[in-house]
C-alpha positions as CSV (number, residue, x, y, z in Angstrom):
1,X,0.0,0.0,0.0
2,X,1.2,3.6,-0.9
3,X,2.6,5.5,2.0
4,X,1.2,9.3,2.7
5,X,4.3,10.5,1.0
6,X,4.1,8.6,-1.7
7,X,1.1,9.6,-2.3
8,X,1.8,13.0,-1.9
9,X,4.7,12.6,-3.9
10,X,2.9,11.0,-7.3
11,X,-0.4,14.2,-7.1
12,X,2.5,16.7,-6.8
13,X,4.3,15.1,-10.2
14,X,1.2,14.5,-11.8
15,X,-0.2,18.4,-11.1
16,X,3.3,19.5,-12.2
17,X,3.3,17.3,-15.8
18,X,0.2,18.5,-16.6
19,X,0.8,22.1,-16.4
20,X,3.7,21.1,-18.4
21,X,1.5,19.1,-20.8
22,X,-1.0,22.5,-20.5
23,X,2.1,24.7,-21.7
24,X,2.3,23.1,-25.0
25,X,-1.5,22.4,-25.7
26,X,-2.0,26.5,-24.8
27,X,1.0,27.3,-27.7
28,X,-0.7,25.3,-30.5
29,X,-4.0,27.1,-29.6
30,X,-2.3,30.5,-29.9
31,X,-0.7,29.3,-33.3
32,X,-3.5,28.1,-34.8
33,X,-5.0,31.3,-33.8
34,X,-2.4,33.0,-35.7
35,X,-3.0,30.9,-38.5
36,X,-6.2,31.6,-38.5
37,X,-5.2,35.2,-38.5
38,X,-3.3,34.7,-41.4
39,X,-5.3,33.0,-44.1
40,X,-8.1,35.2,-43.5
41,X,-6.1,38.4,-44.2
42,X,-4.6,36.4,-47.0
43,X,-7.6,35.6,-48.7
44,X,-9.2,39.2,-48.0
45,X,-6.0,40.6,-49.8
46,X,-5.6,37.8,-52.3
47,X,-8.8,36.5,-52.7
48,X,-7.6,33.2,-52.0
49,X,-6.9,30.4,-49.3
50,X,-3.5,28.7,-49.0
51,X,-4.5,26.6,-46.8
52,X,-6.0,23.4,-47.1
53,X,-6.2,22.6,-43.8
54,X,-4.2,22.1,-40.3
55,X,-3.3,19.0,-37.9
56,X,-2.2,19.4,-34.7
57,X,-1.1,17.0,-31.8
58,X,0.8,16.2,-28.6
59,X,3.1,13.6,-27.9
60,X,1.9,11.2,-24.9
61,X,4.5,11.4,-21.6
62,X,5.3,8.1,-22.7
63,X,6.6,9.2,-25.9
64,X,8.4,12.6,-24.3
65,X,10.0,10.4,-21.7
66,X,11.4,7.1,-24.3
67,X,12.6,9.7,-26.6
68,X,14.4,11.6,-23.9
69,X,16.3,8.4,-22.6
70,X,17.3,7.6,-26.3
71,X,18.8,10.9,-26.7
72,X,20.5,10.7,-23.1
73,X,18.8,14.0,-21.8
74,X,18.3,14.6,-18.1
75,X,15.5,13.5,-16.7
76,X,13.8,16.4,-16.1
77,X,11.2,19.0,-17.0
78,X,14.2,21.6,-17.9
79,X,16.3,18.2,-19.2
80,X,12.8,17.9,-21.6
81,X,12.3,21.5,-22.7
82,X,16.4,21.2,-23.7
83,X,16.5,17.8,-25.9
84,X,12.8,17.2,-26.6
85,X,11.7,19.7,-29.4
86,X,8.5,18.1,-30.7
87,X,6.6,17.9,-28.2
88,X,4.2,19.8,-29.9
89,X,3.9,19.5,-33.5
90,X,1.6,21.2,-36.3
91,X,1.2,20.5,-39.5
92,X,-0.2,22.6,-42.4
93,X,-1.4,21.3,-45.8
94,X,-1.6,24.0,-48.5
95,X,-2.3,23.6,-52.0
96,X,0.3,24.7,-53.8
97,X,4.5,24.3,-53.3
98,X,4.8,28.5,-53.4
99,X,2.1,28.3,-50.7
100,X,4.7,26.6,-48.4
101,X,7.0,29.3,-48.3
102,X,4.3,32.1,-48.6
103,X,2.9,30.8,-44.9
104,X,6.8,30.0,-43.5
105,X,7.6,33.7,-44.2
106,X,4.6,35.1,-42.8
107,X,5.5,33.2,-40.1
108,X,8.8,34.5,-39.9
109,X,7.6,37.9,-40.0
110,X,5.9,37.9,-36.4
111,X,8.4,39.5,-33.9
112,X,7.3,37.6,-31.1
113,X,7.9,34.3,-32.8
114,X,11.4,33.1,-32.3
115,X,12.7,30.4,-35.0
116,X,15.2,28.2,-33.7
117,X,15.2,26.1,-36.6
118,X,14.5,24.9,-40.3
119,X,14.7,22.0,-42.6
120,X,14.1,22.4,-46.2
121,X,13.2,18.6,-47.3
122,X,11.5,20.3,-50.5
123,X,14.7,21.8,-52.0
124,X,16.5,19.1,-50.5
125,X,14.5,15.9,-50.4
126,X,15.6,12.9,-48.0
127,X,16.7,9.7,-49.9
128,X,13.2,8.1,-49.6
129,X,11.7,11.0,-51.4
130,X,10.5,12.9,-48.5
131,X,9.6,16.4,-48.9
132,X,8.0,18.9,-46.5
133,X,9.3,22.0,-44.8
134,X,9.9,22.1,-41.3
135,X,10.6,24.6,-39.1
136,X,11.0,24.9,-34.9
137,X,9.2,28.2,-33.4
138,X,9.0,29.6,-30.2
139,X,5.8,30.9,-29.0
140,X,5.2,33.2,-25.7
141,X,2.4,31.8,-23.8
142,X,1.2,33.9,-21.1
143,X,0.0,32.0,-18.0
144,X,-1.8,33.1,-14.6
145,X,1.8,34.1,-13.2
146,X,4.4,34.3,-15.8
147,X,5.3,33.5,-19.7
148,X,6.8,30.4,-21.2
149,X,8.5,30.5,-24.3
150,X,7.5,27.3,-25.7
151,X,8.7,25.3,-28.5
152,X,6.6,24.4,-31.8
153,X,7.9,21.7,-34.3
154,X,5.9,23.1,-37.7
155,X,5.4,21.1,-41.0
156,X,4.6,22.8,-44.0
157,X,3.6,20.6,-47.2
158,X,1.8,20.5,-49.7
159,X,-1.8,18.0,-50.2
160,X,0.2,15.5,-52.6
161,X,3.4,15.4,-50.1
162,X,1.2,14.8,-46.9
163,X,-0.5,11.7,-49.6
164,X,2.9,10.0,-49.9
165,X,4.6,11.0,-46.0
166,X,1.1,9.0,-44.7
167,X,1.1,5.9,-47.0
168,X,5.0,5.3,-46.7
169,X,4.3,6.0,-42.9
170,X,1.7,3.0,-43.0
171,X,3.8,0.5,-45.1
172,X,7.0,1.0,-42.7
173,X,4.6,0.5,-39.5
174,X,3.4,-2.8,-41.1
175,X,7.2,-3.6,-41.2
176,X,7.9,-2.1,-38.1
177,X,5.4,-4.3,-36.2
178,X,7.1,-7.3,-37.7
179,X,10.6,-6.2,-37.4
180,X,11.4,-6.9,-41.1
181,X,13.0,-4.5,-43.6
182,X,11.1,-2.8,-46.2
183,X,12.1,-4.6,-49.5
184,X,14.8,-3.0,-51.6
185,X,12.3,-3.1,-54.3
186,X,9.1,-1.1,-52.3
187,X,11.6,1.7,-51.3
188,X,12.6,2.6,-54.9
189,X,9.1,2.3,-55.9
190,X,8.2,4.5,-52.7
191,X,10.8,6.9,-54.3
192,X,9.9,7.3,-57.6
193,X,6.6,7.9,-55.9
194,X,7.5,10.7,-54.1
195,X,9.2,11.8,-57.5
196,X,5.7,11.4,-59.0
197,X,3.9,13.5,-56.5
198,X,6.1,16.7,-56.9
199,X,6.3,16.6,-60.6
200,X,2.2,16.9,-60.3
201,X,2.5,20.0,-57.7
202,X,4.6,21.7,-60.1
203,X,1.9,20.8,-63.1
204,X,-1.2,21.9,-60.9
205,X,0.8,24.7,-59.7
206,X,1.1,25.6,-63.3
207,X,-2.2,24.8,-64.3
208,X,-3.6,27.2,-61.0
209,X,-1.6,30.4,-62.7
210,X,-3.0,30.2,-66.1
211,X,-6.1,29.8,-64.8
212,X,-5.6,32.8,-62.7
213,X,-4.3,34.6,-65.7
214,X,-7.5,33.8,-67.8
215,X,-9.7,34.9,-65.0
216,X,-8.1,38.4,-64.8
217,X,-8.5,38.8,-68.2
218,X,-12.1,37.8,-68.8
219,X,-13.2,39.7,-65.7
220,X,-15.2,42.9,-67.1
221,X,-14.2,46.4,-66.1
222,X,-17.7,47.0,-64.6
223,X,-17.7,43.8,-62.7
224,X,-14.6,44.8,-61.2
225,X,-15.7,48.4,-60.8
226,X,-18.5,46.9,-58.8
227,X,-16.3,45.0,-56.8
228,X,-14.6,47.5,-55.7
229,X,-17.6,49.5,-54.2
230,X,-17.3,46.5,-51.6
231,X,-15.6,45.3,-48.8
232,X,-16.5,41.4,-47.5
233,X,-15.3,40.5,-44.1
234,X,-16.3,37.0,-42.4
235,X,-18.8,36.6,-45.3
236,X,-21.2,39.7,-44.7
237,X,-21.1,42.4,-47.1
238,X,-20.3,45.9,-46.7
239,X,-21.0,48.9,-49.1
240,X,-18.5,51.8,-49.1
241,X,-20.2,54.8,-47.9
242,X,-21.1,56.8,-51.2
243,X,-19.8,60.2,-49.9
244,X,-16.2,58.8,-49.3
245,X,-16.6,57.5,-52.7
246,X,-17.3,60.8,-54.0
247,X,-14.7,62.6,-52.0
248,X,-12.1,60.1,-52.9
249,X,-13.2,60.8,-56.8
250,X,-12.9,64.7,-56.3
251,X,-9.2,64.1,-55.0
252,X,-8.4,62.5,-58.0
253,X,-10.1,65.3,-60.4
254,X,-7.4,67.6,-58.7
């Protein structure tokens, strides 16, 4: 039977990993907040959505803890924070490859982000074909009495590379389980796979300009005159006040 102590001892840990745990679930709120922030004011400007869609997730104590005696780190929460940097992971899906590096630079561009890292696996594919960009962010979380800066591990790839990381992901588990290696001949095809999947982002990428291209030019002066008149913002429609309209034309006749 558990002594006092002991007892004592195992409520204090488990209140103290879960306001760890809380730390990291409370940064990948605030990012996808930001995100949030971002493709809206990115489609309002653009007139377009980079981003498919978002994924996030926390690794298990388990996890943290076997990953953190593999790498030798001390066994602590500071000992975590130091050799553990994917505890919290997100992962963004956009359409297009340019889309990748349009969100990492807006990214970038917040002051109060901090990036302590990045991998380019798209300009620099691993030997299986992998491609994605990653990159390892700080966030500030502010908390009842004080403000962590916590690390983010963020992936950035497009719909056809997040296709092939989750089906080579499933056919190494399946060999995993079994503790065989993947056949020779499945990881060349897995290769040439990946190979596959980025020459059709660079087509559709391709394909998505022209058709942009033909758009702008079939669009009607009066149609865009009209659209002009407008502002949208979270779907409900705004006229421009016709007096500012007018005043704005009078500056112009000067």
């Amino acid at each position: 039977m558990m002594t006092q102590l002991s007892m004592n001892d195992l409520k204090r840990f488990k209140h103290e990993i879960t306001r760890f745990m809380m730390t990291y679930k409370f940064a990948l709120d605030a990012m996808e907040t930001r995100v949030e922030i971002l493709v809206q004011e990115f489609e309002m400007l653009h007139e377009y959505n980079p981003i498919e869609h978002t994924k996030s997730r926390l690794k298990s104590p388990e996890s943290i803890f076997h990953k953190l005696s593999r790498k030798g780190g001390d066994m602590s929460f500071d000992g975590i924070k130091a050799c553990v940097k994917d505890i919290a992971g997100m992962r963004i899906t956009c359409s297009f490859v340019s889309d990748i590096y349009a969100i990492s630079n807006m990214l970038k561009n917040q002051s109060d982000l901090k990036v302590l890292g990045e991998k380019d696996y798209i300009k620099h594919p691993k030997p299986n074909g992998y491609q994605s960009l990653h990159l390892l962010v700080e966030v500030p979380v502010h908390l009842t009495d004080r403000q962590e800066s916590v690390c983010i591990e963020i992936q950035i790839r497009t719909i056809a590379m997040d296709f092939w990381a989750s089906l080579e992901h499933k056919i190494f588990y399946k060999f995993n389980e079994g503790n065989q290696a993947v056949p020779a001949r499945l990881l060349e095809e897995l290769r040439q796979a990946a190979v596959a999947a980025s020459a059709l982002d660079l087509q559709m990428e391709r394909l998505h300009a022209e058709i942009e291209e033909i758009k702008e030019e079939q669009t009607s002066d009066i149609l865009a005159s009209d659209a002009l008149n407008k502002i949208v913002i979270n779907n409900q429609q705004f006229a421009l006040p016709q007096a500012l309209l007018e005043l704005l034309s009078d500056d112009d006749g000067k």
